[in-house]
N, C-alpha and C positions, 0 to 999 in steps of 0.2 A: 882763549875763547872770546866771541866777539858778543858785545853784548846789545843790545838793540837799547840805549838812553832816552830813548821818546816815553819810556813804559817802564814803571817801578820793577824794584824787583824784591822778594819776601824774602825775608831770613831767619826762620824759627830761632828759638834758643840764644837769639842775640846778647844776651845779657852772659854767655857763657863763653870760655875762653877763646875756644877753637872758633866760633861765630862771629867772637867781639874781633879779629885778624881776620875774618872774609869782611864783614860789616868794614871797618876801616880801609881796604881796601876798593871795595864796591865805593865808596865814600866818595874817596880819591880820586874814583875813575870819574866823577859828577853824577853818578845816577841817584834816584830818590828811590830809597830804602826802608820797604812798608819790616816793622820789626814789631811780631806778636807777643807781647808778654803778660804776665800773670795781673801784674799791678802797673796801670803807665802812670800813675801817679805818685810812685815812688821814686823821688827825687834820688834818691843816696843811690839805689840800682842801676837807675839812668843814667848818670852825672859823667863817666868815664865815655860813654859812647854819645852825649850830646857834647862832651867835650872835643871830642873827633870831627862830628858833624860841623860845628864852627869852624874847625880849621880848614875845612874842605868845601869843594867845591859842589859834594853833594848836600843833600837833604836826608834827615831819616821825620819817620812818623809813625808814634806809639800805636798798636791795637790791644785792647783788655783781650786774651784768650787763652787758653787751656786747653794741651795735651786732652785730659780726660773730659773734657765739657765739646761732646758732638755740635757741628757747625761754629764755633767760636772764633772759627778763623778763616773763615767767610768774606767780613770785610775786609782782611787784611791782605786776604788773595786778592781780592776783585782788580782787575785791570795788569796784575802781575805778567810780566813776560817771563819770569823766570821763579821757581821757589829750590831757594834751598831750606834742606830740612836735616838741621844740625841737632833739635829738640830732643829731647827725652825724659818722658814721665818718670819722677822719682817719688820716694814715698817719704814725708817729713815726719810721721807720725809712726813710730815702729813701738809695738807692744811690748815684743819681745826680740830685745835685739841678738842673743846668742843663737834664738831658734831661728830667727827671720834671714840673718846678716850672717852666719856662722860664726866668725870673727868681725868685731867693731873697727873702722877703719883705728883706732888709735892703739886695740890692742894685737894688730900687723906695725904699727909702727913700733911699740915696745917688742915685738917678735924680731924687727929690724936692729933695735937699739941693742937687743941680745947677741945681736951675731946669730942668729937663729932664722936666716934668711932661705933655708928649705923648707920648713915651716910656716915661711910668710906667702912661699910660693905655693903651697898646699891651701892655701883658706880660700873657700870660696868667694870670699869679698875682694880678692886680689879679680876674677872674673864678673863678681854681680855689682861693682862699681858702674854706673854710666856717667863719669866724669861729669858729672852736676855741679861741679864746684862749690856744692854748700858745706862739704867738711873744712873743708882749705878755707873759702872764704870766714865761719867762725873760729878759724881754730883761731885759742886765744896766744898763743907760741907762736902764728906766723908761718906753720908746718906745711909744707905744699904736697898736701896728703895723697891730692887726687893724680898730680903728677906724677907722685912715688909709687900709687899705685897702676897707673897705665906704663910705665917701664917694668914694673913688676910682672904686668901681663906679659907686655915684650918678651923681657927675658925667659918666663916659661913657653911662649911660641918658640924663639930661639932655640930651646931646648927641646924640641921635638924630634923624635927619628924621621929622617927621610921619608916622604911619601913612597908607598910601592908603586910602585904601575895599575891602573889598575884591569881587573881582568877583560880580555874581551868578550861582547855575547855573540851569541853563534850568526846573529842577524849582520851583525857587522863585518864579522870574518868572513861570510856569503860576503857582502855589496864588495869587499875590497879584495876576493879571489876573481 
């Protein structure tokens, strides 16, 4: 894809894995890379992608915005040639996690640690994951939760039967008689 360098370009969710590998790459290519996040003032978040930034030829620059906060990401569009939109609202505050989460990402990981992995493939948190990277990033073990969990979804796609065909409607088997 060819990208027009005269004109930023947005990258929601920059601070998340899959974004932090487009961001570094966009980097590389020289373009300046508007990247909307919760907090720009947090240094420890930033630190691996302004670390990229110096080594490269491009430019990034912070905007404060939010998923749930309408127009927040306003200025960070403005002048954008292109956005990508890697973002996904997650929820940090859960009441209740068994009723909310089904299963907690840690106990699909002890579900894994069982050998009880058709089980882990059963929990709806293996599907209501949006790879946030906030389990992985505090787990105090180093656990790279959110990975284990998006191969886990693989592997239940994997495991699907064959789509059937599906039927034709009568409008269409008219246009193609």
């Amino acid at each position: 894809m060819q990208i027009e360098k005269t004109a930023p370009v947005m990258v929601t969710g920059a601070t998340g894995y899959v974004a932090g590998w487009l961001v570094k790459r966009l980097l590389e290519e020289g373009l300046t890379v508007h990247a909307p996040v919760r907090d720009p003032e947090n240094a420890g978040k930033l630190k691996y992608l302004n670390e990229i930034a110096a080594s490269t030829p491009g430019q990034i620059r912070f905007f404060r915005a939010d998923l749930l906060d309408q127009g927040s990401y306003a200025e960070a569009m403005e002048g954008c040639a292109i956005v990508f939109h890697t973002a996904s609202p997650f929820v940090i505050d859960v009441k209740d996690p068994q009723r909310d989460l089904d299963l907690t990402p840690q106990q699909v990981m002890n579900l894994l640690r069982l050998q009880l992995r058709e089980l882990a493939l059963g929990s709806r948190m293996v599907w209501d994951c949006v790879t946030c990277y906030q389990c992985q990033e505090h787990c105090p073990q180093g656990v790279e939760v959110a990975d284990i969990l998006y191969e886990l979804r693989n592997e239940a796609v994997r495991r699907l039967p064959p789509l059937k065909p599906r039927a034709q409607c009568p409008a269409e088997a008219q246009r193609e008689a």
